[in-house]
C-alpha positions as CSV (number, residue, x, y, z in Angstrom):
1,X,-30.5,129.4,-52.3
2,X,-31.6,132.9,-53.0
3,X,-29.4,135.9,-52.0
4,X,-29.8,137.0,-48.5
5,X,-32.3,140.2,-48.5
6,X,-32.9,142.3,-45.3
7,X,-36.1,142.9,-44.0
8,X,-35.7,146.3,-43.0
9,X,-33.8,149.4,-43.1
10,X,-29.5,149.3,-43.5
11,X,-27.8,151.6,-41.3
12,X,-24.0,152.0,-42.1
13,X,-22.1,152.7,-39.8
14,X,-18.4,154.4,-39.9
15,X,-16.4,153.2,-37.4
16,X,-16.7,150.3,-35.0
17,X,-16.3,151.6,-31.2
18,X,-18.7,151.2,-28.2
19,X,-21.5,153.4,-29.7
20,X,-22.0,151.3,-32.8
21,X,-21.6,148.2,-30.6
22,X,-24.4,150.0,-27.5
23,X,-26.9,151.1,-31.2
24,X,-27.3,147.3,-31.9
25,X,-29.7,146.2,-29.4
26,X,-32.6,149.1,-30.3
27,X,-31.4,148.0,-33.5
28,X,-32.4,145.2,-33.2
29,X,-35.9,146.0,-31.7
30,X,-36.6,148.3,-34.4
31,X,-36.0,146.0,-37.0
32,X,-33.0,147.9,-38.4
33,X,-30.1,146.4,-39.8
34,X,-26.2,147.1,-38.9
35,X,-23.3,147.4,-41.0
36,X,-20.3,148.8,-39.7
37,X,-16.9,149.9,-41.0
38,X,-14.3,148.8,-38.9
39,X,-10.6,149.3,-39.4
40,X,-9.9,145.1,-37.5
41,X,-12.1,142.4,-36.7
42,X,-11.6,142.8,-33.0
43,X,-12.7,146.4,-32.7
44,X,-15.3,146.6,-30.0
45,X,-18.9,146.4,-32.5
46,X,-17.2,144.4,-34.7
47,X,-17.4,141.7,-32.3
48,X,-21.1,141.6,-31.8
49,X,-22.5,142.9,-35.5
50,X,-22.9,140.4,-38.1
51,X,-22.2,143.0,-41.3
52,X,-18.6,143.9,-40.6
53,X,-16.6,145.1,-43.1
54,X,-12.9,145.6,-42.8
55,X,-11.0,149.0,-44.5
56,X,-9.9,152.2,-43.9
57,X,-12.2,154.9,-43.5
58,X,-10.1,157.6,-45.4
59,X,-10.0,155.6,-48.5
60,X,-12.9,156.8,-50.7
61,X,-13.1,153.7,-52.4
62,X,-13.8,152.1,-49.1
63,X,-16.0,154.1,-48.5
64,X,-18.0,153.8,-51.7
65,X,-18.2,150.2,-51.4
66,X,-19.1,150.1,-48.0
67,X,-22.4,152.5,-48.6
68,X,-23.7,150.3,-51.4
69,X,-26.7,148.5,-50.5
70,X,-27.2,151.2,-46.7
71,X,-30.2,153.3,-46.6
72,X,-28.3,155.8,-44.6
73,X,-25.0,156.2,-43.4
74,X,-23.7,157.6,-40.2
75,X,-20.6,157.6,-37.8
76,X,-19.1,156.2,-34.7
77,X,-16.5,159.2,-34.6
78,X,-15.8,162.3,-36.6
79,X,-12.7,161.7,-38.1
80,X,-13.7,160.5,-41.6
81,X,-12.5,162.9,-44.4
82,X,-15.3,165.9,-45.0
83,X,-14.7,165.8,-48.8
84,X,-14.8,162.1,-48.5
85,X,-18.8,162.8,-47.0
86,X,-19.6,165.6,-49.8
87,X,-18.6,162.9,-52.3
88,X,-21.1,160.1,-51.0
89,X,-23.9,162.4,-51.2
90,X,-22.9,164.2,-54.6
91,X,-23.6,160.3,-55.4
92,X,-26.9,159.8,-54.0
93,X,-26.0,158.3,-50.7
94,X,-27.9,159.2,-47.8
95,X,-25.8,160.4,-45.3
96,X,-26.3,162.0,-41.8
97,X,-25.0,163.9,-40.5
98,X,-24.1,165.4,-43.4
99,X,-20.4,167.4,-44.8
100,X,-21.9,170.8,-44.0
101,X,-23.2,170.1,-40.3
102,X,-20.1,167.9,-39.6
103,X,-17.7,169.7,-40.0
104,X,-18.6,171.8,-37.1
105,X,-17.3,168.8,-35.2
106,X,-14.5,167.8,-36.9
107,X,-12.6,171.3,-36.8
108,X,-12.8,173.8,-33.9
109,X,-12.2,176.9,-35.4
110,X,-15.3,176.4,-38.3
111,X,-17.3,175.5,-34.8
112,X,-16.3,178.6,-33.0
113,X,-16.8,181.2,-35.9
114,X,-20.1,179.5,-37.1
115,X,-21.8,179.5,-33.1
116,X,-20.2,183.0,-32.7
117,X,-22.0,184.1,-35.7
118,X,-25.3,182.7,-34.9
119,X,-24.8,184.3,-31.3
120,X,-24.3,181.0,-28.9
121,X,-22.5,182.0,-25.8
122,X,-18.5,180.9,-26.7
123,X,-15.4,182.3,-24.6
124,X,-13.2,184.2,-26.8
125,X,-10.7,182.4,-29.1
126,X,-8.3,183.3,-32.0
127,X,-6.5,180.9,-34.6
128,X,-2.5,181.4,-33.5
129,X,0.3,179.9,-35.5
130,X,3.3,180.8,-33.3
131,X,4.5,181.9,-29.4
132,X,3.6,185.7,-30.5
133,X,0.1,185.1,-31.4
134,X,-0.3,183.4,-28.0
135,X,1.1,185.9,-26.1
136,X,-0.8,188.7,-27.8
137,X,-4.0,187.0,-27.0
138,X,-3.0,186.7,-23.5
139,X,-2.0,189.9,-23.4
140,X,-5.9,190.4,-24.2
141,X,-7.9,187.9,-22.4
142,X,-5.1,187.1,-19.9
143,X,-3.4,184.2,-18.8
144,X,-3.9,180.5,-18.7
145,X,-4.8,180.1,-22.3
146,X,-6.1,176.9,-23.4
147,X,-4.8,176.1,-26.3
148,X,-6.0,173.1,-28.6
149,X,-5.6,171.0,-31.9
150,X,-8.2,172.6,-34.4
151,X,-8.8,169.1,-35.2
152,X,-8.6,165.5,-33.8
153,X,-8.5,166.1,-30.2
154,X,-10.4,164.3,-27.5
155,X,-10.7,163.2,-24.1
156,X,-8.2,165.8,-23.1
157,X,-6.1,165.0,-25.9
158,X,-5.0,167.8,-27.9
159,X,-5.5,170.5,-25.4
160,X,-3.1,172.5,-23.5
161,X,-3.8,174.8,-20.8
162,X,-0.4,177.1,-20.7
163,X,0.1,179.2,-17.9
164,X,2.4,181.4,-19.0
165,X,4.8,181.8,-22.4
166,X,6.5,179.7,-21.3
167,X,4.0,176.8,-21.5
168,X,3.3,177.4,-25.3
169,X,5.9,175.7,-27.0
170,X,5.0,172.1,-25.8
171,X,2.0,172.6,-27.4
172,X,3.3,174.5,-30.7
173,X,5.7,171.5,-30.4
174,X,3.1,169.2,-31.6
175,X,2.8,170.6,-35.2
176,X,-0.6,171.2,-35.6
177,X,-2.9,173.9,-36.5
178,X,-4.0,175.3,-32.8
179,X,-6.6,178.1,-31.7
180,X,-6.4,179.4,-28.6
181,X,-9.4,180.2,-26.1
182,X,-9.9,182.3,-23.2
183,X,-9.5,180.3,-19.9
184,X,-13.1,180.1,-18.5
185,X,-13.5,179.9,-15.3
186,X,-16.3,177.6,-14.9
187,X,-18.5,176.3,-11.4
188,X,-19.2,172.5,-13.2
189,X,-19.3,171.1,-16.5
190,X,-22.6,170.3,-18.1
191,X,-23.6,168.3,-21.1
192,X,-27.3,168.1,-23.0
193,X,-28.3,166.0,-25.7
194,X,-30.9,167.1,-28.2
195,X,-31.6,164.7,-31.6
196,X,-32.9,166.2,-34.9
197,X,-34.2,164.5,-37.9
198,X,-33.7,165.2,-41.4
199,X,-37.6,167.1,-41.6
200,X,-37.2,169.1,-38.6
201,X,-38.5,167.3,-35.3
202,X,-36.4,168.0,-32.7
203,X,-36.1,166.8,-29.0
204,X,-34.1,167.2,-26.3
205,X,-32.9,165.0,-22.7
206,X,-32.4,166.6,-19.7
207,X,-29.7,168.8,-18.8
208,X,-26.4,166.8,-16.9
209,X,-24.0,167.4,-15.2
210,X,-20.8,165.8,-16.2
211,X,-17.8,165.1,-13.4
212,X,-14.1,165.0,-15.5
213,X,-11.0,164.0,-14.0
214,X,-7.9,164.4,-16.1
215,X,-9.9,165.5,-19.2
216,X,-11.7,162.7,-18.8
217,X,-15.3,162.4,-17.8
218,X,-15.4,160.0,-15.1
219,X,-19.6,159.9,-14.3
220,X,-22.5,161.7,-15.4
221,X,-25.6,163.0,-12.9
222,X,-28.8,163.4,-14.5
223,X,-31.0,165.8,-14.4
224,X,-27.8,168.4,-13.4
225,X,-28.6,168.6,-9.7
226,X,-29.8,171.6,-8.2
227,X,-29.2,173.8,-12.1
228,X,-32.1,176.3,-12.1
229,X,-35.0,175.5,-14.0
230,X,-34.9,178.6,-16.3
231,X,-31.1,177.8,-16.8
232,X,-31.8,174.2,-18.0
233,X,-34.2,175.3,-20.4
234,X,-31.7,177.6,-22.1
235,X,-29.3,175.1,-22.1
236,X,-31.6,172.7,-23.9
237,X,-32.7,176.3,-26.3
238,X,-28.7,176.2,-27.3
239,X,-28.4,172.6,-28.0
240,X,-32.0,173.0,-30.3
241,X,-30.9,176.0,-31.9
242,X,-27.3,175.1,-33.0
243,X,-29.0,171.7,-34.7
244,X,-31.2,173.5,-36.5
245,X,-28.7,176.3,-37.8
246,X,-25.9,173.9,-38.5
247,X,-28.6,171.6,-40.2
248,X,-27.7,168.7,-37.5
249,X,-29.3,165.3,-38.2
250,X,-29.0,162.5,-35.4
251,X,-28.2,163.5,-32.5
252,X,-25.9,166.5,-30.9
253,X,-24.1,166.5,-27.3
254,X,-23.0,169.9,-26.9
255,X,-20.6,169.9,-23.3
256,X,-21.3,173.3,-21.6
257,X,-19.2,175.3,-18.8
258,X,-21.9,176.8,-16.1
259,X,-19.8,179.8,-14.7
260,X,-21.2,182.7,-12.6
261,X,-22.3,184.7,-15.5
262,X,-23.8,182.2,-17.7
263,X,-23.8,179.6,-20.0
264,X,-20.4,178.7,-22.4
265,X,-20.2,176.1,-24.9
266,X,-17.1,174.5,-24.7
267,X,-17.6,171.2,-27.5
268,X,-19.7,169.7,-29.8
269,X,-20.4,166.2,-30.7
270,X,-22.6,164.7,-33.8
271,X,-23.3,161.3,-32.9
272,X,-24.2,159.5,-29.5
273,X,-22.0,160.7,-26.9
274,X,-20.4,159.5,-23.4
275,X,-22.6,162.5,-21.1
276,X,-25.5,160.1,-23.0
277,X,-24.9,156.9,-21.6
278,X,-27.1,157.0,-18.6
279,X,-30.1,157.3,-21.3
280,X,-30.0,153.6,-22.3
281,X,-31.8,152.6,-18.6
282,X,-32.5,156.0,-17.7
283,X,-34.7,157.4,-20.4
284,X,-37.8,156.2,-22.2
285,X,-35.6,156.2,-25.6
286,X,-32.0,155.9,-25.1
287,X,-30.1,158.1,-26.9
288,X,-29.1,155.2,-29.3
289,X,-32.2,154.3,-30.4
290,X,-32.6,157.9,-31.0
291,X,-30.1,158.3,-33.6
292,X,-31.6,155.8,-35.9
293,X,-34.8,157.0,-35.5
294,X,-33.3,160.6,-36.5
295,X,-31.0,159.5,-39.1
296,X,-34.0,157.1,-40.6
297,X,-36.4,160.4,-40.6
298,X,-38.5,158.1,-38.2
299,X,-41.0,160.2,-35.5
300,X,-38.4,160.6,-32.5
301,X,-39.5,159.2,-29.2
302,X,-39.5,160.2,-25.9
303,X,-36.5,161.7,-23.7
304,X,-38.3,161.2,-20.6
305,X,-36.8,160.4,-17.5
306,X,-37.8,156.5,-16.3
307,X,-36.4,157.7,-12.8
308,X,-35.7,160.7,-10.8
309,X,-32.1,160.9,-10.8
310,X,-29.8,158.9,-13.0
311,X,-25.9,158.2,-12.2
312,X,-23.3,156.9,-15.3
313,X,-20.0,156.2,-14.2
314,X,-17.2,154.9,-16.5
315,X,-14.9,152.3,-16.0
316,X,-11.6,152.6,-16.6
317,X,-8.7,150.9,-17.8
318,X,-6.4,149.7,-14.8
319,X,-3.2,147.7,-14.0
320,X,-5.3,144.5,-13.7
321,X,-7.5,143.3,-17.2
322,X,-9.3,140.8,-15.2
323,X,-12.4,143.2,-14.7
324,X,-15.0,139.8,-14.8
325,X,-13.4,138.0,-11.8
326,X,-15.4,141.2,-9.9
327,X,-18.4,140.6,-11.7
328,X,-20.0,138.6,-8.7
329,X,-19.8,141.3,-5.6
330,X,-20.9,143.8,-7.9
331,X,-24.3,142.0,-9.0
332,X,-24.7,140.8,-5.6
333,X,-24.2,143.6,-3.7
334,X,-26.9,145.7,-5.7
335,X,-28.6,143.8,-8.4
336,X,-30.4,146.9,-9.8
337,X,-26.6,148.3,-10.6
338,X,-26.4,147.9,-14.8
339,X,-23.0,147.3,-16.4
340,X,-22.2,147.9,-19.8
341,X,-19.1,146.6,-20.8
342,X,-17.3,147.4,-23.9
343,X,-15.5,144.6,-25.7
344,X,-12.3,146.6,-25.5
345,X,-9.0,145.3,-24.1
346,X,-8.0,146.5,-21.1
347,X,-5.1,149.7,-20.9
348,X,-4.5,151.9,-18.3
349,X,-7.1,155.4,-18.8
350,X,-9.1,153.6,-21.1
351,X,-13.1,153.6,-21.4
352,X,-13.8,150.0,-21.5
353,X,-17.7,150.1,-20.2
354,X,-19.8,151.9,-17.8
355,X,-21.9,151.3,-14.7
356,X,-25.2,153.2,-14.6
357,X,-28.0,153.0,-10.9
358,X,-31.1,154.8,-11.1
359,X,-32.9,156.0,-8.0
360,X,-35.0,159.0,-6.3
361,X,-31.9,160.1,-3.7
362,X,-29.4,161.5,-5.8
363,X,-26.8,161.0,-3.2
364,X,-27.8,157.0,-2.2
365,X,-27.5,156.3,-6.4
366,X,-24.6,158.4,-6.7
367,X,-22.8,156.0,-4.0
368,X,-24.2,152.6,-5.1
369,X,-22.6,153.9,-9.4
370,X,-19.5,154.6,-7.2
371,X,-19.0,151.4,-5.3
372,X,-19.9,149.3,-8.4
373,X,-17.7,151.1,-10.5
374,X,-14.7,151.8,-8.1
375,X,-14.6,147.7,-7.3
376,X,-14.8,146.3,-11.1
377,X,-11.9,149.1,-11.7
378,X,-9.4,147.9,-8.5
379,X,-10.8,145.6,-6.2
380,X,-11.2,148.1,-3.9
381,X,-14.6,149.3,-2.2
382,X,-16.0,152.8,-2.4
């Protein structure tokens, strides 16, 4: 029997969470092929994605042997090693996006000097090593400074928002390289998601607005209701520029604070991202299938909107894993309600799918993502 050959093009993927595993389906449509790097068999794509491959992404030899026979690699996360990514490309390897652009995701303070420079709109921020750096900067910007790990934070991990002295040495405690930021004091949180490909097209989805309860975003509201037209298109202007300066490829979510003054980036994100989710019913090209298209320098389709207004809201992790037993009020009591579930074993706090309505009455589809996602989470109704 001849050795298996694929038809079309292999994307590798690093890392094996819920966006590898939510890219398979338009893989599948566009006649792409999967592989993913996963660090166990039971990670959440590995379970649906025929070309697993078992090692540890920080190992360069892993890595080497994973890439072979991939016509581009990408990632599910930002964690692998940036000299790991130079060395895969000094080799030939395709890789998106690449060392120079992610980095800009992978370490805080590179982000915040490189947007500075290029004149986005970021509160003001220092590297600080000790309680006397912290309290000079506050002495500056005032108090609370938010202080955070220059690398490997999310989710509200890593970040500390210290009040006072006082507050600083839990976070200096942790014995990592920290910057601190100037507390902004935002109105709402807002997210957009723009793709670029590897010769320049660029697109962008419409502005959210992204709700986040104990650092955590908790539902997504798309278009950003009631955001001024003007202010939506600068948002999307940021996202744009910042992918083409940093040389992004794939996609970018860049999570914005709208305060009475303006505009402030607060994160970015090179890959498909949570504030993104809603895209997969919700736009004509979910944002998925718009990072292969990007990563595979394929034309990018469109970010239209297939409905007025678009609610996500994620589930989360309770005290009881038996989320399915639910399954049968929540298709019955609104069968256009879409769940997404993630493959993931239950825990307390963690993202384990999402629930996404689309509508025209922003507050009647904001209620029905609610109740769908309040019952499979506790039994309860909203």
């Amino acid at each position: 029997m001849s050795a298996y050959r694929p038809i079309g093009p292999v994307v590798g993927i690093v890392g094996a969470g819920q966006l590898a595993r939510m890219s398979q389906p338009p893989a599948i449509a566009l006649g792409v092929e999967l592989r993913v790097l996963a660090n166990a068999p039971d990670e959440s794509a590995a379970r649906v994605i025929v070309d697993t491959r078992i090692g540890d992404y920080r190992d360069l030899d892993v890595l080497r042997e994973f890439a072979q026979g991939c016509d581009v690699i990408t990632f599910d996360h930002e964690h692998v090693p940036t000299e790991h990514i130079e060395a895969l490309i000094a080799e030939g390897h395709a890789v998106h996006p690449g060392a120079a652009a992610l980095v800009h995701a992978q370490d805080k303070a590179v982000m915040r000097e490189r947007l500075s420079a290029i004149g986005v709109p970021c509160p003001a921020w220092a590297r600080v090593s000790s309680a006397a750096d912290v309290t000079a900067f506050a002495e500056q910007h005032g108090w609370p400074v938010v202080l955070k790990a220059v690398r490997g934070g999310y989710d509200g991990r890593g970040v500390w928002v210290c009040r006072d002295a006082a507050e600083v040495e839990e976070a200096l405690a942790a014995g990592v390289p920290l910057m601190a930021e100037a507390f902004v004091p935002f109105e709402r949180e807002l997210s957009v998601v723009v793709a670029r490909s590897p010769h320049g097209q660029g697109v962008s989805y419409p502005v959210v607005e992204t709700v986040q309860q104990d650092g955590i975003c908790v539902e997504v509201l798309a278009p950003a209701p009631g955001l001024d037209p003007e202010q939506a298109a600068q948002a999307q202007r940021i996202g744009l520029t910042i992918a083409h300066e940093l040389g992004v490829t794939g996609l970018l979510a860049v999570e914005l604070f709208q305060t009475s003054t303006g505009l402030v980036v607060n994160e970015l994100a090179m890959r498909p991202h949570n504030s993104g989710h809603w895209t997969i019913e919700g736009a004509r090209t979910s944002q998925f299938e718009q990072h292969l298209r990007a990563v595979l320098d394929l034309p990018l389709g469109s970010p239209t909107m297939t409905s007025q207004v678009v609610v996500m809201a994620n589930l989360l992790g309770g005290d009881d894993p038996d989320l399915f037993k639910r399954y049968e009020h929540v298709l019955a009591h609104d069968p256009g309600i879409k769940l997404h579930f993630y493959g993931k074993q239950v825990r307390p706090g963690r993202k384990i799918g999402h629930v996404t309505a689309v509508g025209s009455n922003l507050d009647e589809v904001r209620a029905r993502a609610r109740h769908a996602a309040v019952h499979l989470m506790t039994g309860e109704y909203a």
